[in-house]
C-alpha positions as a LaTeX table, in Angstrom:
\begin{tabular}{lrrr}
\hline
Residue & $x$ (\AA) & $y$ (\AA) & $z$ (\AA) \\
\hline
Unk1 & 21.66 & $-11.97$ & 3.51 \\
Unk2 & 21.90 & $-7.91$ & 2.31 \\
Unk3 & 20.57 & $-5.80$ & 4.40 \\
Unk4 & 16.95 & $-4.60$ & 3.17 \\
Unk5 & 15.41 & $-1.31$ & 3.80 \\
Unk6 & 11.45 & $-1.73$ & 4.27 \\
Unk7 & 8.88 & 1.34 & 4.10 \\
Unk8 & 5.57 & 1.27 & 4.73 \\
Unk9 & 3.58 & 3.65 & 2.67 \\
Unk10 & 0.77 & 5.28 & 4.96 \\
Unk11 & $-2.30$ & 5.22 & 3.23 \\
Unk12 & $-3.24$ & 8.62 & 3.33 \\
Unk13 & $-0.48$ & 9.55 & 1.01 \\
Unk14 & $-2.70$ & 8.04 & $-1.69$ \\
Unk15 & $-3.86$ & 11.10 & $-1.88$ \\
Unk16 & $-1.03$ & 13.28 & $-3.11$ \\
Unk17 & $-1.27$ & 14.19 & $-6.72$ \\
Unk18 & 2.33 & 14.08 & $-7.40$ \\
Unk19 & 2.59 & 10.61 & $-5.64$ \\
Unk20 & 4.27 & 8.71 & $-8.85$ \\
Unk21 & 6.70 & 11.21 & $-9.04$ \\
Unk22 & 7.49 & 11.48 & $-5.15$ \\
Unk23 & 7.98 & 7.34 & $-5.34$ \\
Unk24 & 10.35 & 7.62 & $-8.58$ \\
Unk25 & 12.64 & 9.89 & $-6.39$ \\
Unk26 & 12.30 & 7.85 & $-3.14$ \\
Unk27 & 13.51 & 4.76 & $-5.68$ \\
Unk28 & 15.95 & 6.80 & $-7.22$ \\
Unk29 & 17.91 & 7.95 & $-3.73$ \\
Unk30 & 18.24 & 3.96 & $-2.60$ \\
Unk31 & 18.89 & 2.51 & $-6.23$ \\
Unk32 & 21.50 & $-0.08$ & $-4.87$ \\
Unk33 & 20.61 & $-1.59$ & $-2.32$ \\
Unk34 & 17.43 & $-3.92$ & $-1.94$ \\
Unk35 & 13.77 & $-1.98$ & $-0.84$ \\
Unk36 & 10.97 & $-3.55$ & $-0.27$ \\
Unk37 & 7.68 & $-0.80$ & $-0.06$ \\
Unk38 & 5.03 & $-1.93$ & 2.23 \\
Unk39 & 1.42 & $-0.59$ & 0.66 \\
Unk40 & $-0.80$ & 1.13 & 3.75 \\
Unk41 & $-4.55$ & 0.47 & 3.41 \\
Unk42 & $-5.67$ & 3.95 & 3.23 \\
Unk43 & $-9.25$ & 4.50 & 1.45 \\
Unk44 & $-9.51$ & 0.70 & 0.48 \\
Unk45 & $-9.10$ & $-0.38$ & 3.83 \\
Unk46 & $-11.60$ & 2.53 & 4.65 \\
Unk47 & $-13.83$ & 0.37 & 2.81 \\
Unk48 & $-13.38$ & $-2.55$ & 4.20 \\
Unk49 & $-13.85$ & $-1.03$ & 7.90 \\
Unk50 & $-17.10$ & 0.68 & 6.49 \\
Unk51 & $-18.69$ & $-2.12$ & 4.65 \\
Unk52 & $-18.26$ & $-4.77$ & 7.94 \\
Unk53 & $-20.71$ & $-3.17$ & 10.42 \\
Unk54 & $-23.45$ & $-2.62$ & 7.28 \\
Unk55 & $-23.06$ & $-6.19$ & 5.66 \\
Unk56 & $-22.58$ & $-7.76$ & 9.32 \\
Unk57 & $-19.23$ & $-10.13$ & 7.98 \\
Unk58 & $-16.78$ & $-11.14$ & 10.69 \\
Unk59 & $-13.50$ & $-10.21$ & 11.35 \\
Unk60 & $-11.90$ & $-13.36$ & 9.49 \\
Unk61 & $-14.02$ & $-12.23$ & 6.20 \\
Unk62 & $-12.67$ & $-8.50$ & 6.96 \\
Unk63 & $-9.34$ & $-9.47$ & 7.69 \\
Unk64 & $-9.30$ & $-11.18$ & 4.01 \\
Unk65 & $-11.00$ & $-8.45$ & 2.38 \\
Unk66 & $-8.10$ & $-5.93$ & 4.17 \\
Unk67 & $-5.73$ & $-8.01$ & 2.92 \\
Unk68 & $-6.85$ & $-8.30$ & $-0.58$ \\
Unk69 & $-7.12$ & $-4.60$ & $-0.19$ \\
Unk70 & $-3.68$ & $-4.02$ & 0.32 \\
Unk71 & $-2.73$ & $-6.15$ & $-2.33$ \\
Unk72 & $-4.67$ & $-3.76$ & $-4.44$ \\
Unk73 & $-2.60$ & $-1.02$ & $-3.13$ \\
Unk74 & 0.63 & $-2.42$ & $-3.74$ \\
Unk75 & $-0.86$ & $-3.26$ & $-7.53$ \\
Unk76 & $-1.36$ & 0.49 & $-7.92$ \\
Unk77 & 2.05 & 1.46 & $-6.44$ \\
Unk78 & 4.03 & $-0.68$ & $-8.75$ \\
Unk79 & 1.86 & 0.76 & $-11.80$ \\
Unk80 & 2.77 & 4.19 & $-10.85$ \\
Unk81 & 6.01 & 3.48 & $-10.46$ \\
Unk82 & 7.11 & $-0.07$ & $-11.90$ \\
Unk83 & 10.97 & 0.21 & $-11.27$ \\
\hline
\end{tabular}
């Protein structure tokens, strides 16, 4: 198998205006070779942590929601920056 570079994208920088351009240039310097771009759960996972306690789910039904969360986060990243 090729060897794969993996980055996980920390949540908070889902905050940076500039963050479509900043992933365009991180794609740019490792066109080549294969990347695969982990999606942090910043604010959506936020949500998750703040909606548990106040709804009273349990951590199965969080650890879904989390992970449906991220899955949002990786839909955003590759509509900011789909190649």
């Amino acid at each position: 198998p090729l060897p794969m570079r993996v980055l996980k994208l920390g949540g908070s920088l889902y905050d940076l205006p500039d963050l479509p351009a900043r992933l365009r240039t991180l794609v740019a310097l490792l066109s080549g070779e294969p990347l695969l771009i982990f999606p942090g759960g910043g604010p959506t996972a936020d949500l998750v942590r703040a909606w548990q306690p106040r709804f009273g789910f349990d951590d199965d039904a969080a650890h879904h929601l989390a992970v449906a969360a991220l899955d949002l986060n990786a839909r955003l990243l590759a509509t900011l920056c789909p190649e």
